[in-house]
C-alpha positions as protocol buffer text, in pm:
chain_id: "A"
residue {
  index: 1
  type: UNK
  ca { x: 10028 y: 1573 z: -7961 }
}
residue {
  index: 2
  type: UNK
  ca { x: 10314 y: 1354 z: -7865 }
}
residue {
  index: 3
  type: UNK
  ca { x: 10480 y: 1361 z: -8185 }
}
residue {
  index: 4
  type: UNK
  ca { x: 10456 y: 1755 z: -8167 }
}
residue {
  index: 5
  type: UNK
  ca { x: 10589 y: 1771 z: -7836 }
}
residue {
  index: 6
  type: UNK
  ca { x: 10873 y: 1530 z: -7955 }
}
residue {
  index: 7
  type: UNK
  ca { x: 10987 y: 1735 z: -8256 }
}
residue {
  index: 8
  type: UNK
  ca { x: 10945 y: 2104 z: -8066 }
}
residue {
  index: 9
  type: UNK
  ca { x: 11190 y: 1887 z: -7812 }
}
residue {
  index: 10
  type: UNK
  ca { x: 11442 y: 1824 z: -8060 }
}
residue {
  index: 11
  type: UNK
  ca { x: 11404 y: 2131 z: -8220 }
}
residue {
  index: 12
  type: UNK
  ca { x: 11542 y: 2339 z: -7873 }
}
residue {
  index: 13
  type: UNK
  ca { x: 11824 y: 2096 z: -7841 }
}
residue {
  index: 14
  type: UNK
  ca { x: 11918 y: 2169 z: -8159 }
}
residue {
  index: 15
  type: UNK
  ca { x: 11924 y: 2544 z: -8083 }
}
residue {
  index: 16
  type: UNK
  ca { x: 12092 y: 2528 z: -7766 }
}
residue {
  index: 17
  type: UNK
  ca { x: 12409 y: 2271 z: -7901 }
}
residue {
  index: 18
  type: UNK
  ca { x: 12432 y: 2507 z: -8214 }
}
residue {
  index: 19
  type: UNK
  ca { x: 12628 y: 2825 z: -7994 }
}
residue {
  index: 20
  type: UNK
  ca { x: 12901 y: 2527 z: -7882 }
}
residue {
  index: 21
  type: UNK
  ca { x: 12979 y: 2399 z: -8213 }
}
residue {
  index: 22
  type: UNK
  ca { x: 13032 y: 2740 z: -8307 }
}
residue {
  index: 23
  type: UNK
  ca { x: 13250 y: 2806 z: -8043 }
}
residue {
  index: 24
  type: UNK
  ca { x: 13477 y: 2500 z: -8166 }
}
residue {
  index: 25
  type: UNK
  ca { x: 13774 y: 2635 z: -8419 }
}
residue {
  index: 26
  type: UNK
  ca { x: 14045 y: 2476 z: -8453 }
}
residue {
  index: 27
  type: UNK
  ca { x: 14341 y: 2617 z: -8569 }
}
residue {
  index: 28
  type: UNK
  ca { x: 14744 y: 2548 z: -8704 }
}
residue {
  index: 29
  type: UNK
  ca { x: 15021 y: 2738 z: -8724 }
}
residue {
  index: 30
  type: UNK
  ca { x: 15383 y: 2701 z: -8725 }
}
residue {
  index: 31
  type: UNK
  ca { x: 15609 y: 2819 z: -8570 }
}
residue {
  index: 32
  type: UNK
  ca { x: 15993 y: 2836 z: -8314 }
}
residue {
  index: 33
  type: UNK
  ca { x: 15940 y: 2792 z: -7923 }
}
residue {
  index: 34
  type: UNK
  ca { x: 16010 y: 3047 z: -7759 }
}
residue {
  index: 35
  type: UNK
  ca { x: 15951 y: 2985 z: -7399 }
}
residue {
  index: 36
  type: UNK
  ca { x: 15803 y: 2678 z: -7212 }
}
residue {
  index: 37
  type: UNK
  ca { x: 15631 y: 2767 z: -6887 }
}
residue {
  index: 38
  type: UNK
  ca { x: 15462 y: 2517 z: -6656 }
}
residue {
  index: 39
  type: UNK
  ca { x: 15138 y: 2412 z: -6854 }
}
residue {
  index: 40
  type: UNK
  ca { x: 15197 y: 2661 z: -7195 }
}
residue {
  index: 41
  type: UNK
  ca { x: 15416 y: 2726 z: -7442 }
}
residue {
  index: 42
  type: UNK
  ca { x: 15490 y: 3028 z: -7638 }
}
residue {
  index: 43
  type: UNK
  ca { x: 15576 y: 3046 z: -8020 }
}
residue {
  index: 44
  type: UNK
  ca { x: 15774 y: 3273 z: -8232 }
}
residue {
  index: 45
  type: UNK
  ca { x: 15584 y: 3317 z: -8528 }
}
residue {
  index: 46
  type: UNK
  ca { x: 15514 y: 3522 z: -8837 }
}
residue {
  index: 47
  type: UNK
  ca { x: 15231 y: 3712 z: -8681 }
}
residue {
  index: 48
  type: UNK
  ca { x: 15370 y: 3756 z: -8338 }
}
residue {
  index: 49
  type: UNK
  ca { x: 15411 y: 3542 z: -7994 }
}
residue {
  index: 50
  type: UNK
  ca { x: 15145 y: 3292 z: -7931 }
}
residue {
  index: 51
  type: UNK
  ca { x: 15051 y: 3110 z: -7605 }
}
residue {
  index: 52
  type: UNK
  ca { x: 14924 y: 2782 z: -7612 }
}
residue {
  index: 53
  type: UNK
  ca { x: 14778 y: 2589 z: -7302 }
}
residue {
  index: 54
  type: UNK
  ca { x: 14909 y: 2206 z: -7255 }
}
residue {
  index: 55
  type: UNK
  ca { x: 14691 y: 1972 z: -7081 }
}
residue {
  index: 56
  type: UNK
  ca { x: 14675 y: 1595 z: -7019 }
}
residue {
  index: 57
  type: UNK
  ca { x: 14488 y: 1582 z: -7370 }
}
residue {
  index: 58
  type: UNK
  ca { x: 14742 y: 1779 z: -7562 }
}
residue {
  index: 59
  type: UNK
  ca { x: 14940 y: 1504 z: -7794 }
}
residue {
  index: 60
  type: UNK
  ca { x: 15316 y: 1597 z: -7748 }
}
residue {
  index: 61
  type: UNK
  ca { x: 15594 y: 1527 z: -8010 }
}
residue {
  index: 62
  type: UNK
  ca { x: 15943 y: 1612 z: -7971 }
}
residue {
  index: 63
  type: UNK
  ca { x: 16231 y: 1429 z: -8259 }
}
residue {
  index: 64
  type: UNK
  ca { x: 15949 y: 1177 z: -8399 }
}
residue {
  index: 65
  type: UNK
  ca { x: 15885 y: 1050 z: -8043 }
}
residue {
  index: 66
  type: UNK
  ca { x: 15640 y: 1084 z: -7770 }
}
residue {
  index: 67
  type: UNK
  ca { x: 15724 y: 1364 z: -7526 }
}
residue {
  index: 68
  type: UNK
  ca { x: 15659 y: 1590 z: -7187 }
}
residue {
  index: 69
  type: UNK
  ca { x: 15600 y: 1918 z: -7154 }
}
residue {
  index: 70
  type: UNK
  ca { x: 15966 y: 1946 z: -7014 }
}
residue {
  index: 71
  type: UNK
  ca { x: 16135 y: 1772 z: -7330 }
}
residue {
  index: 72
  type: UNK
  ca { x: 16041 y: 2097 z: -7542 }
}
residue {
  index: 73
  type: UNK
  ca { x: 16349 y: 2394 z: -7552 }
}
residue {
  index: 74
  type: UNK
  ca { x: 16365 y: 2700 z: -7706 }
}
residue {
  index: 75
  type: UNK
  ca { x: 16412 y: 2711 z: -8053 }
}
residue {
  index: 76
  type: UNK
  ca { x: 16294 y: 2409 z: -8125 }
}
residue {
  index: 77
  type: UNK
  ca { x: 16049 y: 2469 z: -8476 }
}
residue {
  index: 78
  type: UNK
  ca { x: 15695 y: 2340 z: -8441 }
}
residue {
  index: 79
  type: UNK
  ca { x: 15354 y: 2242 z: -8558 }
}
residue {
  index: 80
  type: UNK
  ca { x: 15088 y: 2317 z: -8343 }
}
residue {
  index: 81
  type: UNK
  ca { x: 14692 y: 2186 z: -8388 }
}
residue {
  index: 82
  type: UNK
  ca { x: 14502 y: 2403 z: -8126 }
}
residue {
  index: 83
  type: UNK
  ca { x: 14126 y: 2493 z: -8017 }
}
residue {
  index: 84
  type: UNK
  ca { x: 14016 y: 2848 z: -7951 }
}
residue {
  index: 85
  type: UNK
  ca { x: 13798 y: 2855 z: -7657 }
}
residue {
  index: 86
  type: UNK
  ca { x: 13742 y: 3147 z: -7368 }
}
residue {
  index: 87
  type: UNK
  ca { x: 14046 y: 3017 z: -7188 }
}
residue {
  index: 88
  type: UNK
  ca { x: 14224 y: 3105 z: -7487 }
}
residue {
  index: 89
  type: UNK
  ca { x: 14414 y: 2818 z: -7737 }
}
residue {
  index: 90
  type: UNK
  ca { x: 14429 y: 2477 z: -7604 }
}
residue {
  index: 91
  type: UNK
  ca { x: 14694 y: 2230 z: -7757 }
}
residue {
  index: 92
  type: UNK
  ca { x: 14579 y: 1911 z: -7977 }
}
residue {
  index: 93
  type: UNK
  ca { x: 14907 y: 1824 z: -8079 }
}
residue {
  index: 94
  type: UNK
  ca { x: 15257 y: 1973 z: -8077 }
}
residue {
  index: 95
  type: UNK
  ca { x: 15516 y: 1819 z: -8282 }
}
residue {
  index: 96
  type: UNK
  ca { x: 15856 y: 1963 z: -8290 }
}
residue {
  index: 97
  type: UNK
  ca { x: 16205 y: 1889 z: -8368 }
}
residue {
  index: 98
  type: UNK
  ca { x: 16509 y: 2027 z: -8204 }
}
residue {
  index: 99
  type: UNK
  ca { x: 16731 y: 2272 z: -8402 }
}
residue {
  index: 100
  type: UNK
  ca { x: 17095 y: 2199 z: -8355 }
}
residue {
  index: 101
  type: UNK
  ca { x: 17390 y: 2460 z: -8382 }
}
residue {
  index: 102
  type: UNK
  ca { x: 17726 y: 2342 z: -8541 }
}
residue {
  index: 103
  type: UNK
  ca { x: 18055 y: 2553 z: -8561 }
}
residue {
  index: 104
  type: UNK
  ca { x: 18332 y: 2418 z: -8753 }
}
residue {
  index: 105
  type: UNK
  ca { x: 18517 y: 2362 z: -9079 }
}
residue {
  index: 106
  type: UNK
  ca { x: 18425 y: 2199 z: -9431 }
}
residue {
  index: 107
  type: UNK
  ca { x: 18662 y: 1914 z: -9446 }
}
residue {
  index: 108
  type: UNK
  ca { x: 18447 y: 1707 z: -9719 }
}
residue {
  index: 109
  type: UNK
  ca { x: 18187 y: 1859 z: -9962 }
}
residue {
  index: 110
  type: UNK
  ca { x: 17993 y: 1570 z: -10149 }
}
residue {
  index: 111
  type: UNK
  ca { x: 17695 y: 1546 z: -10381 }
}
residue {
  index: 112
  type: UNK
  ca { x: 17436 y: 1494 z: -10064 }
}
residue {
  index: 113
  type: UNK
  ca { x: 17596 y: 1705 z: -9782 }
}
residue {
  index: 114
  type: UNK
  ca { x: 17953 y: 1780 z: -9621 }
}
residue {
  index: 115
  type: UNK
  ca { x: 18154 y: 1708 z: -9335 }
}
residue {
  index: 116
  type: UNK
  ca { x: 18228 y: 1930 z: -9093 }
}
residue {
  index: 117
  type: UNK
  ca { x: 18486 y: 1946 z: -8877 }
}
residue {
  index: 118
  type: UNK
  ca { x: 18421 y: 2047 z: -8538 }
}
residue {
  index: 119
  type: UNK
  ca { x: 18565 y: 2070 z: -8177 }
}
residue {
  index: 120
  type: UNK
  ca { x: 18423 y: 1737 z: -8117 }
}
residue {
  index: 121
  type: UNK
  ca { x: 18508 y: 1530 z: -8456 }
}
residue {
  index: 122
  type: UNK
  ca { x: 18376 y: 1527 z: -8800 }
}
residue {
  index: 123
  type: UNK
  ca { x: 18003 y: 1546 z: -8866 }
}
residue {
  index: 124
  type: UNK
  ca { x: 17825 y: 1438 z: -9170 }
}
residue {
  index: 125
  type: UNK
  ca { x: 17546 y: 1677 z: -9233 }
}
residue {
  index: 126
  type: UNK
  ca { x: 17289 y: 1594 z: -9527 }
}
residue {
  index: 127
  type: UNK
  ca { x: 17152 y: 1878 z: -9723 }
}
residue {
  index: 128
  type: UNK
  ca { x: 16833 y: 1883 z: -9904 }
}
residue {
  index: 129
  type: UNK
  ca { x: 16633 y: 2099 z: -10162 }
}
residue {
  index: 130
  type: UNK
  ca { x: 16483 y: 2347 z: -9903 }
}
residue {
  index: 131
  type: UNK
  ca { x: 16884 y: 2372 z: -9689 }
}
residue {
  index: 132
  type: UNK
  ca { x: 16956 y: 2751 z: -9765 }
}
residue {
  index: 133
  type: UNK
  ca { x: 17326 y: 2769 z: -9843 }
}
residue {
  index: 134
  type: UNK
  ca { x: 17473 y: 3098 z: -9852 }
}
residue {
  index: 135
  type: UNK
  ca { x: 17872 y: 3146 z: -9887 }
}
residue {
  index: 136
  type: UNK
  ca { x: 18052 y: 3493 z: -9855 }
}
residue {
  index: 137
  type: UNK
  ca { x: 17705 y: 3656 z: -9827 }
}
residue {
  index: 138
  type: UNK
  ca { x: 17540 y: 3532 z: -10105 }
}
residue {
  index: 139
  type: UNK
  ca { x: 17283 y: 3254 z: -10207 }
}
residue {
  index: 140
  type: UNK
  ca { x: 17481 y: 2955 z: -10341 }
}
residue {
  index: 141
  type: UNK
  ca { x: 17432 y: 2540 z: -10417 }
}
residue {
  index: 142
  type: UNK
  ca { x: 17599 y: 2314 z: -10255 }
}
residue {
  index: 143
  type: UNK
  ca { x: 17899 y: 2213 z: -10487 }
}
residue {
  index: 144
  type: UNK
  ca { x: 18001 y: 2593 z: -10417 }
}
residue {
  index: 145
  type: UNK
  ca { x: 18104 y: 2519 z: -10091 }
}
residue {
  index: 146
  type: UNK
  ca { x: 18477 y: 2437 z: -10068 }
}
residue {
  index: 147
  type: UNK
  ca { x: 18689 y: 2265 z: -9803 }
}
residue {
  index: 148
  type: UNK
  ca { x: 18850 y: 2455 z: -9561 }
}
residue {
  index: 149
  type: UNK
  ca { x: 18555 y: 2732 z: -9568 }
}
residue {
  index: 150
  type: UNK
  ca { x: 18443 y: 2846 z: -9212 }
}
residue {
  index: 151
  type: UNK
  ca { x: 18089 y: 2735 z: -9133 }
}
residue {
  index: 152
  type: UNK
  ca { x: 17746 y: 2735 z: -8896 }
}
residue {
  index: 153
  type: UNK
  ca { x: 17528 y: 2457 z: -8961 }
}
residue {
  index: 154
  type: UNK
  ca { x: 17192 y: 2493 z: -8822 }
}
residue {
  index: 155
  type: UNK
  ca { x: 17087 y: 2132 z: -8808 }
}
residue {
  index: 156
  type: UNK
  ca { x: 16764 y: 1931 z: -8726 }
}
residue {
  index: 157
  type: UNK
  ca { x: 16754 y: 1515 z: -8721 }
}
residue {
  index: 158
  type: UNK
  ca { x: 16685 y: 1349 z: -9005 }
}
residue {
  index: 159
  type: UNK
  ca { x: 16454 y: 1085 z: -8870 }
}
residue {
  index: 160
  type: UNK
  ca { x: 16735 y: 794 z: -8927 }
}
residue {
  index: 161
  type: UNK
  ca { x: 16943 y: 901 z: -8647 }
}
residue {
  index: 162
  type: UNK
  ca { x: 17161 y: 1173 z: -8896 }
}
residue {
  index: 163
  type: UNK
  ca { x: 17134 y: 1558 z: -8936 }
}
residue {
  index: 164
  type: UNK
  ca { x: 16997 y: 1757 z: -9208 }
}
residue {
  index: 165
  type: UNK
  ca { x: 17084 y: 2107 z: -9252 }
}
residue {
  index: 166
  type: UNK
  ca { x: 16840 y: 2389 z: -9272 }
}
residue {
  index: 167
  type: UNK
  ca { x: 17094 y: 2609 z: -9345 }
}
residue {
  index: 168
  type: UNK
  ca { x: 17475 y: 2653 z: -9411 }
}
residue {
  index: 169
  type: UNK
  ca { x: 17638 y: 2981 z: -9340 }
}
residue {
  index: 170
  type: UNK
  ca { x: 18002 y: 2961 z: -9479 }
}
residue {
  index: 171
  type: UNK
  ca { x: 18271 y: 3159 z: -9515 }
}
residue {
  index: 172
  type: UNK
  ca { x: 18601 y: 3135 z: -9710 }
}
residue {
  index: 173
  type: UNK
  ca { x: 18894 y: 3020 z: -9558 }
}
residue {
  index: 174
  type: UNK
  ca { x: 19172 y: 3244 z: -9453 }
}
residue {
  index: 175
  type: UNK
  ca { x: 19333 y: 3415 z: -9721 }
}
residue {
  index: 176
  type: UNK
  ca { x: 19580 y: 3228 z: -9917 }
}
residue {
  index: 177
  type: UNK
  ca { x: 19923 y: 3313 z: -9801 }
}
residue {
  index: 178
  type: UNK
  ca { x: 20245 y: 3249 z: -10013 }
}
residue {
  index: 179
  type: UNK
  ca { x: 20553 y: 3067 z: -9893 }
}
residue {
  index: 180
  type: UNK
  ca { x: 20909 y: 3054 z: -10113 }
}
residue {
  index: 181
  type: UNK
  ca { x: 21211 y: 2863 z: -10041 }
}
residue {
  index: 182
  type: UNK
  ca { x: 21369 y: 2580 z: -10137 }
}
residue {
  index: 183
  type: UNK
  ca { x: 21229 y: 2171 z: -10078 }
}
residue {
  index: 184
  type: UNK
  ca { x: 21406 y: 2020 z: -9803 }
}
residue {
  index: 185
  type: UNK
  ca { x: 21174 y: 1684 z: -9790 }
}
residue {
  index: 186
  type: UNK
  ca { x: 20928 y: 1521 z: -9987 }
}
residue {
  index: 187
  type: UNK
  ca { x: 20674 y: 1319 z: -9818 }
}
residue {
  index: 188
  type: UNK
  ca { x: 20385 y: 1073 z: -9922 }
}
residue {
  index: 189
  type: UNK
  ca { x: 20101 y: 1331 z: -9884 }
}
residue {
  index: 190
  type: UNK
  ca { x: 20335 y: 1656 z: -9732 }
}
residue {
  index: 191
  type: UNK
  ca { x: 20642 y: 1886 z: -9843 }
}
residue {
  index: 192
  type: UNK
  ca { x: 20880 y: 2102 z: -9616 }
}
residue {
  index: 193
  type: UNK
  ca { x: 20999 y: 2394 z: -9704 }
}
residue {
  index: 194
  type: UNK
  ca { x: 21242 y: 2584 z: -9576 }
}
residue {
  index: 195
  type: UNK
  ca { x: 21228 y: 2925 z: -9553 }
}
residue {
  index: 196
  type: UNK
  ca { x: 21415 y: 3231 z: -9436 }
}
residue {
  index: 197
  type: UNK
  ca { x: 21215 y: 3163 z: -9124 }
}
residue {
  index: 198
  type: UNK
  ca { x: 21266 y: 2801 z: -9067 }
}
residue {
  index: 199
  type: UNK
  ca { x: 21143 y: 2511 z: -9183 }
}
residue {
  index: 200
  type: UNK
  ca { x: 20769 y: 2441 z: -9296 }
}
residue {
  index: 201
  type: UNK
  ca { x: 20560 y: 2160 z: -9304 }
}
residue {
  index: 202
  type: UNK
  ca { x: 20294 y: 2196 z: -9613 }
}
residue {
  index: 203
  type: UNK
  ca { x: 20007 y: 1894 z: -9657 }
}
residue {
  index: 204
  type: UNK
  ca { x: 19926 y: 1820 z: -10052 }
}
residue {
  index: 205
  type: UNK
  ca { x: 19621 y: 1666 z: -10142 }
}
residue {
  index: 206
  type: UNK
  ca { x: 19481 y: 1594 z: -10443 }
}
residue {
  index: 207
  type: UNK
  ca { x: 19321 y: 1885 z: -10533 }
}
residue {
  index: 208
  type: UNK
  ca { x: 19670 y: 2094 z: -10518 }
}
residue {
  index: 209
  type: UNK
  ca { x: 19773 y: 2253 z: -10836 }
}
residue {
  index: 210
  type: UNK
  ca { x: 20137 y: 2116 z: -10861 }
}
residue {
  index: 211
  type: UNK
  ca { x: 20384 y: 2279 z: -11130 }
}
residue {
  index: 212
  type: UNK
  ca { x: 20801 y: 2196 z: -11191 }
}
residue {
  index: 213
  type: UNK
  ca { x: 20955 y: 2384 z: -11463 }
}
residue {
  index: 214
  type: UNK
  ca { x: 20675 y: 2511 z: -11606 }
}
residue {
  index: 215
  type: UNK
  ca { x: 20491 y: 2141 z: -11686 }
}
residue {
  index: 216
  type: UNK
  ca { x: 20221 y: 2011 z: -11466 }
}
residue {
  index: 217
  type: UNK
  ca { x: 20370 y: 1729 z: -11227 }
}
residue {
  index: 218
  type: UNK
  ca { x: 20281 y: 1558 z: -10939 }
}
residue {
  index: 219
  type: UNK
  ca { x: 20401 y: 1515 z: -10567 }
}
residue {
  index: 220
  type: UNK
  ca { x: 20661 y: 1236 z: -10681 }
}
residue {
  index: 221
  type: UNK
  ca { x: 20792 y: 1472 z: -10921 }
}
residue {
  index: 222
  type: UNK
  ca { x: 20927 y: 1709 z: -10642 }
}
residue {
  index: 223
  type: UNK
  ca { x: 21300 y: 1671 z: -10596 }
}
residue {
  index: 224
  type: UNK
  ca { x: 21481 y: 1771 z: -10284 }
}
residue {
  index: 225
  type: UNK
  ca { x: 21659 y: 2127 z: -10359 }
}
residue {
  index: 226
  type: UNK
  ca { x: 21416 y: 2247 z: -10569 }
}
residue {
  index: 227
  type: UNK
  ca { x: 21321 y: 2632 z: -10493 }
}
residue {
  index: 228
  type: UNK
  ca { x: 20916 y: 2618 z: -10468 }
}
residue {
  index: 229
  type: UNK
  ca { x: 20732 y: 2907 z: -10422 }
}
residue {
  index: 230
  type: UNK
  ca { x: 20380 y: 2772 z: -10233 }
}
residue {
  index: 231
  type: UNK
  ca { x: 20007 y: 2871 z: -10192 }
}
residue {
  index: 232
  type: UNK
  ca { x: 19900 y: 2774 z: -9893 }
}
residue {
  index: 233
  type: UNK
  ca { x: 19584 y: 2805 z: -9648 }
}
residue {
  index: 234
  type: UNK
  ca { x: 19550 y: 2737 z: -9287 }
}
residue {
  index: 235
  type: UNK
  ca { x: 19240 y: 2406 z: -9217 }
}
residue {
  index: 236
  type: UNK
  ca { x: 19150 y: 2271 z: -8943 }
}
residue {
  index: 237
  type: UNK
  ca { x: 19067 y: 2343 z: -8541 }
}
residue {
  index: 238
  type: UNK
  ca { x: 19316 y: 2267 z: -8231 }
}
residue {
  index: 239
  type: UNK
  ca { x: 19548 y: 2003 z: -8274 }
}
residue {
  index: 240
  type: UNK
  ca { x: 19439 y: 1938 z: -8680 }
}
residue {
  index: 241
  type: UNK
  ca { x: 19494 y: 2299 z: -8797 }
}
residue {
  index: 242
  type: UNK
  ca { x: 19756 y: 2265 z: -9074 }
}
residue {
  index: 243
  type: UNK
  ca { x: 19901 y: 2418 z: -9371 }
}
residue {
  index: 244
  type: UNK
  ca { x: 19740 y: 2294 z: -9716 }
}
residue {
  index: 245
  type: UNK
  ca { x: 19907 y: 2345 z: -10056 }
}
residue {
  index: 246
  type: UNK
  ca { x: 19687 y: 2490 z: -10310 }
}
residue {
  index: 247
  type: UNK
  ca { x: 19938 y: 2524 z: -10599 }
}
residue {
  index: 248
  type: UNK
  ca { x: 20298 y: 2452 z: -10557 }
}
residue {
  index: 249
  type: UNK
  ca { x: 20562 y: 2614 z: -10857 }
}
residue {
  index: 250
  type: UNK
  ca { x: 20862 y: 2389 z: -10795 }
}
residue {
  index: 251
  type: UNK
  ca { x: 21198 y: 2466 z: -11048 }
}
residue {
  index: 252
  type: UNK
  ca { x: 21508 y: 2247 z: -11060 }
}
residue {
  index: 253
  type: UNK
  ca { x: 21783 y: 2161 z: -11230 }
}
């Protein structure tokens, strides 16, 4: 009789837990903050906005280290592990990292990432298989990028206190612009030319196509008096901006 009583016992419990385990369902998403109230969030995602309650429980994440509720800012991109229940979804863990907007100029373009000059000094940026990198419009790789093109860098950190872009939207540099006159100074890494409009201070580097006479020369080669006509391209922000030889057609005697 017991033993009946016993097993019709656990038999009821049984019934009655099986409604709340039902009720449990988790779920994950991902997704871009879009607002962060005083114990939710919101999140931009590909179905729509979704709220999701914070409470003391809710594991918080922000750049790879523990956070508050206040730490998180729009736009930041996300993770979320949440529960459904009747007060709606309840936050397990949020993990997010902060997206960071760049303006500037490509001064440096290497096999991992570029540098780019902004209003506050050069920034190395790494790049990775999943950055999208699109130049004048279109989808390109990275060695298509060229110094001197225009730029916004959205940015996220890397995890070893550097950036990694997410994306690079570039743009080419100003249109070349030609300059003719006649050398008036030869410098270690510069040329001036003067012009009908005064003198003109051109930077060579080493990727400037230099010509005298018709043979390829270099920067040494340049004799004072020679008549040059000059590609050229504006690079740089504030007190950096400067002229940059692209190819330089020197003749003398």
């Amino acid at each position: 009789m017991w033993r009946m009583l016993t097993l019709l016992l656990a038999a009821l419990m049984a019934l009655s837990a099986a409604p709340q385990a039902a009720q449990a369902q988790h779920v994950r998403f991902a997704g871009v903050v879009q607002e962060v109230r005083d114990h939710s969030m919101v999140f931009h995602t590909d179905r729509g906005s979704v709220e999701v309650l914070v409470t003391p429980d809710t594991r918080l994440i922000r750049n790879g280290q523990p956070a508050r509720l206040a730490d998180f800012q729009r736009g930041d991109r996300a993770h979320v592990a949440a529960e459904r229940t009747n007060r709606g979804l309840v936050g397990i863990m949020i993990e997010a990292t902060s997206t960071i907007l760049l303006h500037g100029v490509i001064s440096e373009v290497g096999d991992r990432g570029i540098v780019l000059h902004t209003d506050r000094g050069d920034v190395h940026i790494g790049v990775n298989e999943h950055t999208i990198i699109v130049r004048d419009g279109q989808r390109v790789r990275l060695a298509d990028l060229q110094r001197g093109d225009r730029a916004r860098v959205e940015a996220i950190p890397d995890g070893h206190g550097g950036l990694l872009a997410r994306s690079i939207h570039a743009r080419s540099g100003m249109d070349a612009i030609l300059i003719g006159g006649t050398i008036v100074e030869v410098g270690h890494d510069w040329i001036v030319l003067r012009t009908d409009r005064g003198d003109v201070r051109i930077a060579v580097t080493e990727r400037t196509e230099i010509t005298r006479n018709g043979e390829p020369a270099r920067l040494e080669d340049l004799q004072v008096r020679d008549l040059a006509r000059v590609q050229a391209r504006w690079e740089g922000m504030g007190h950096d901006r400067r002229l940059v030889a692209l190819r330089i057609a020197a003749r003398g005697h």
